[in-house]
Backbone as CSV, one residue per row, in Angstrom:
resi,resn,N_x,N_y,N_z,CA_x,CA_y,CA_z,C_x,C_y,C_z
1,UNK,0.844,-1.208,0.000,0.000,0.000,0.000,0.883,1.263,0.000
2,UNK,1.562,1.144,1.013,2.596,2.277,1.226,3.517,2.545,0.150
3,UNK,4.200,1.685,-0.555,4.998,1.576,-1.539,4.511,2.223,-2.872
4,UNK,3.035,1.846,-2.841,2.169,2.459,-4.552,2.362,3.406,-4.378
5,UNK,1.955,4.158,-3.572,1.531,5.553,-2.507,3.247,6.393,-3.422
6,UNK,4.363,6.056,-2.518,5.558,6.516,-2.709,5.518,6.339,-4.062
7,UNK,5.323,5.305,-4.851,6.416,5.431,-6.241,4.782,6.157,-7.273
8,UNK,3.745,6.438,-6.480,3.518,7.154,-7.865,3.718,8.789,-7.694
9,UNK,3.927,9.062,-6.297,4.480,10.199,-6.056,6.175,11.040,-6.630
10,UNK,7.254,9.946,-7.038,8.265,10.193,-7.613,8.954,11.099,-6.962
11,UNK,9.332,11.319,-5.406,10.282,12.360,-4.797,11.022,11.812,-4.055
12,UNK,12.023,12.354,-3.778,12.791,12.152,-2.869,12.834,11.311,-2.025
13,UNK,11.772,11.637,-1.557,11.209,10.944,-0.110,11.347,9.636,-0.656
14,UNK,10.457,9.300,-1.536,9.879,8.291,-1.973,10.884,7.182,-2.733
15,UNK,12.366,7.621,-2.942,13.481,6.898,-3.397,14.159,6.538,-2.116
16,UNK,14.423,7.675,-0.990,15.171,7.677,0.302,14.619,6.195,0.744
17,UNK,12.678,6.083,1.011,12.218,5.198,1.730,12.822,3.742,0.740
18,UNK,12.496,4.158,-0.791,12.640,2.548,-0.737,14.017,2.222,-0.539
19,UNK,15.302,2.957,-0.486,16.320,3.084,-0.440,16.896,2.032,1.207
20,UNK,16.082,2.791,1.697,15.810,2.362,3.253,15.358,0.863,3.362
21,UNK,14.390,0.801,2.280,13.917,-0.954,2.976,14.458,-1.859,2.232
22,UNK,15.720,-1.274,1.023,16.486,-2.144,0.363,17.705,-2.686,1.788
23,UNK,18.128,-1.297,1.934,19.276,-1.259,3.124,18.804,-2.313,4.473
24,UNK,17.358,-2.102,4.802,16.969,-3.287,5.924,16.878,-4.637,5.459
25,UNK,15.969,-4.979,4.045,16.456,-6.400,3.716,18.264,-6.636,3.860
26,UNK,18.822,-5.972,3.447,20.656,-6.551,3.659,20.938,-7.245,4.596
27,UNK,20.438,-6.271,5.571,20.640,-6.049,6.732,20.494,-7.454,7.530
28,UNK,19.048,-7.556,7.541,18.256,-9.028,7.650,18.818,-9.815,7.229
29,UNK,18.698,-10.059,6.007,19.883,-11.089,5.727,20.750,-11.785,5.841
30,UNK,22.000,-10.482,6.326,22.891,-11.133,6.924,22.824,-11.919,8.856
């Protein structure tokens, strides 16, 4: 939900966040 929200908006914000929950899957991961 949150994600549609961000990427049809196209800002900043909205690259930072997914930026962010790329960086927490890693994270997890390891």
């Amino acid at each position: 939900m949150i994600r549609t929200t961000l990427s049809s908006m196209h800002s900043p914000l909205a690259l930072y966040m997914e930026t962010k929950e790329i960086d927490n899957r890693k994270t997890a991961s390891l």
